[in-house]
N, C-alpha and C positions, 0 to 999 in steps of 0.2 A: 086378146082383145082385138076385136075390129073395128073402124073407123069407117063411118058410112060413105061407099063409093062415090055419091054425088059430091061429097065434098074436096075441097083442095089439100086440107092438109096434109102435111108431109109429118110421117111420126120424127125427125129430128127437128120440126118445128113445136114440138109436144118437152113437157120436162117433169122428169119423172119427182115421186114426192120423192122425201129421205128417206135414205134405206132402202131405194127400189133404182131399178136399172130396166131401161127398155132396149130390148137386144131385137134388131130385125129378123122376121119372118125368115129370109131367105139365107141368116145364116145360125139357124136352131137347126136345121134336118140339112145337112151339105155329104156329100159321097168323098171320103180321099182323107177327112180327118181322125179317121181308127187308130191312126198311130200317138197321137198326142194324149200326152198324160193328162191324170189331173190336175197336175199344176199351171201345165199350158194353156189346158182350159180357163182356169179361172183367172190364170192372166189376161187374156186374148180380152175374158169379158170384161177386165179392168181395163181396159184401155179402148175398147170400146164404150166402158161406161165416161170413161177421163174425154173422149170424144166428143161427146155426142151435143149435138145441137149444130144451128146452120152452116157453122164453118167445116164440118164432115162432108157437105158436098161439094166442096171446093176441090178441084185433085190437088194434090200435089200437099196440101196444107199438113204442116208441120206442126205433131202436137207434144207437148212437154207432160212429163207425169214425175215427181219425187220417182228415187227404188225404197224409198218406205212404205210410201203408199202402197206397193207392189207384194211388200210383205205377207201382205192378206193374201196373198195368194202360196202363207206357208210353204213361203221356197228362200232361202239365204240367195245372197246375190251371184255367187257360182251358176245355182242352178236356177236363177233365174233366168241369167246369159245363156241356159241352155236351153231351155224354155222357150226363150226369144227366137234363140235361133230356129227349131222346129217350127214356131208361126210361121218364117220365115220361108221355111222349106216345104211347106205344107200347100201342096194345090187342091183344090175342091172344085165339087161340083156343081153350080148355082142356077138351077133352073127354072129362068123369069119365066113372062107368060109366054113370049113370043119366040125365045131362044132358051138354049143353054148354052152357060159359059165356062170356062175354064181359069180360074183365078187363084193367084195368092192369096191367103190370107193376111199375109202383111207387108208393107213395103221397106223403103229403107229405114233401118233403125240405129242410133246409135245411143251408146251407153256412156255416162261420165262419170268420174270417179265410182265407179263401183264397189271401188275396198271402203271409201267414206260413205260415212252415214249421209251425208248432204249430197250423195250422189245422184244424179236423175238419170232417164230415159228419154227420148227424142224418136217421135216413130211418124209414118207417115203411112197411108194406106194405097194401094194399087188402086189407079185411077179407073181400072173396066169397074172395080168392087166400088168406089165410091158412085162409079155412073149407076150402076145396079139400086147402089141404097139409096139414091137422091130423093125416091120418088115413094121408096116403101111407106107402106101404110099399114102393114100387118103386122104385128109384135108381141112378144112373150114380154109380162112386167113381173120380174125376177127380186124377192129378195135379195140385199148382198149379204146379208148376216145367213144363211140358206146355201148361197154358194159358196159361202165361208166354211159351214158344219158339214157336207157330206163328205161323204170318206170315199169315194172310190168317181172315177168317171162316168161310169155306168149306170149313178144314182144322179148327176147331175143332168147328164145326157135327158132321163125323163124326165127330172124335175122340169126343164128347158122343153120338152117337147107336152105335157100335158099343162105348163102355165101358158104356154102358146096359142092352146084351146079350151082352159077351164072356163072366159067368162062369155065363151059363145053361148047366145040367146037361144040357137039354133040345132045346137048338136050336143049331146051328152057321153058321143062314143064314136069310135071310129078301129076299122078294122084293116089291120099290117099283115104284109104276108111278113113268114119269118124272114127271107133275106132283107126284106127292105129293112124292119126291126132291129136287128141285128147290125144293120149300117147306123141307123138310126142310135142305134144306143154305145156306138163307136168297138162294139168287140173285131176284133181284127181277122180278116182272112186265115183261114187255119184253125183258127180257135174256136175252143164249144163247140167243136161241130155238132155232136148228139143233142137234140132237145134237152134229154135229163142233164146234160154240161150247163147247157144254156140256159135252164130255169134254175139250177142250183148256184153257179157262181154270177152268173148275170141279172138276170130278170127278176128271180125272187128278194135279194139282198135290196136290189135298185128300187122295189116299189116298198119294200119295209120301210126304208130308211125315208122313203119322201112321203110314204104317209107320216111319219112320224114328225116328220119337222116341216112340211108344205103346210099353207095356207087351202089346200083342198086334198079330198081323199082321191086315189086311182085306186084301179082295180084291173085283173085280169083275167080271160079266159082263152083260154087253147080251140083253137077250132082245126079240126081234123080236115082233111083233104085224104079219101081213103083212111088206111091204118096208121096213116101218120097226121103226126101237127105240121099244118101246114100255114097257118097263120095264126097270128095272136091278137082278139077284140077288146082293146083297152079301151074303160069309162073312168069317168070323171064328175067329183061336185065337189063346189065350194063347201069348206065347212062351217058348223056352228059357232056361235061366239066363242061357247063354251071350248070347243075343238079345238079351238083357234087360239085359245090362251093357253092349252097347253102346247099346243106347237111351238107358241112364243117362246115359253118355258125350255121347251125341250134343245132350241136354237143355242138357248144359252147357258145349256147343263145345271137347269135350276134342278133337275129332276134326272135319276136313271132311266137308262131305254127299259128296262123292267116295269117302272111304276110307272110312265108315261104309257103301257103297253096296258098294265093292270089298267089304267084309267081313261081306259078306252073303250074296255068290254065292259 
């Protein structure tokens, strides 16, 4: 979704309805984060979501979140302290309009009682990354129940980069070279290198699984450069009512990936 340039607002001036999370433009597509699981992922965007509103462009401002809460992020508190720490370690690439920056994804954090249940988290975000989000106005509006059910990074990763541009008025596709793609959907240096790697354990799983439980269908095709794939043209549309109540369905295991799949074709 985009926000008409002539105007002021700022998307942490925006709030998202229930069930839905607006995660900034600038950090859906970032270079440096291939290492983080998906657990860290879906933490990073809990606490982003735990954020978010005008006190995120404050630097320095100290945000509190339960480690319940964090649960949904299908990680016990071990591994979520380990989670945390990877945010923490994790530099990326952020490129505004005018520069690009080199940033943590998160700044000081600390953890309370951990082994208790009433334990919380205490996090605060790097002040270049809060200057950066002050003013964004581009955003992916993410189911949480969505980044709850996929199973692997690689499905989230697009979930996050095609809800980024599904309700553009303007574009219905756009076209990756493979390496950018490959940054994009977090497979890490070294790995998959061969196409056929990279459409069987990456690409092909990641768009099943988000057609199945997204709010819109993606699609893809290979486009050659010579005899090899040299880029990949991913489309994109919102779905039907119809569509759209099975994906609800499928979010919350009313239904197998089998008959959700049968009730498609």
């Amino acid at each position: 979704m985009q926000i008409d340039p002539k105007t002021t607002v700022s998307m942490l001036d925006l709030r998202p309805y229930g069930g839905e999370m607006l995660k900034p433009a600038e950090l859906v597509e970032v270079d440096g984060a291939e290492k983080l699981t998906l657990n860290a992922r879906r933490a990073y965007n809990l606490l982003l979501h735990n954020a978010h509103g005008p006190d995120m462009a404050v630097p320095h401002q100290r945000f509190t979140i339960p480690l319940s809460a964090l649960k949904f992020s299908h990680a016990g508190n071990e591994r979520l302290a380990q989670a945390i720490k990877s945010l923490m370690r994790t530099i990326v690439t952020i490129r505004a309009a005018d520069r690009v920056e080199l940033v943590p994804l998160l700044g000081r954090t600390t953890i309370a009682d951990r082994r208790n249940d009433r334990g919380y988290l205490t996090y605060e975000f790097d002040p270049l990354l809060v200057e950066l989000l002050r003013d964004s106005q581009i955003f992916a509006k993410l189911q949480l129940d969505v980044i709850h059910a996929v199973s692997s990074k690689y499905a989230l990763a697009l979930y996050e980069i095609v809800a980024k541009r599904a309700r553009l008025s303007y574009v219905r596709s756009e076209t990756f070279t493979i390496d950018q793609f490959r940054s994009m959907l977090g497979v890490e240096p070294g790995k998959l290198n061969t196409y056929s790697n990279l459409l069987k354990f990456a690409i092909q799983p990641a768009f099943d699984e988000v057609n199945r439980l997204a709010e819109f269908h993606a699609a893809f095709e290979p486009v050659k450069v010579g005899r090899k794939v040299g880029a990949i043209k991913v489309a994109w549309a919102i779905k039907g009512p119809e569509a759209q109540k099975r994906a609800y369905a499928a979010v919350r295991g009313e239904f197998s990936a089998p008959e959700i799949l049968e009730a498609e074709n």
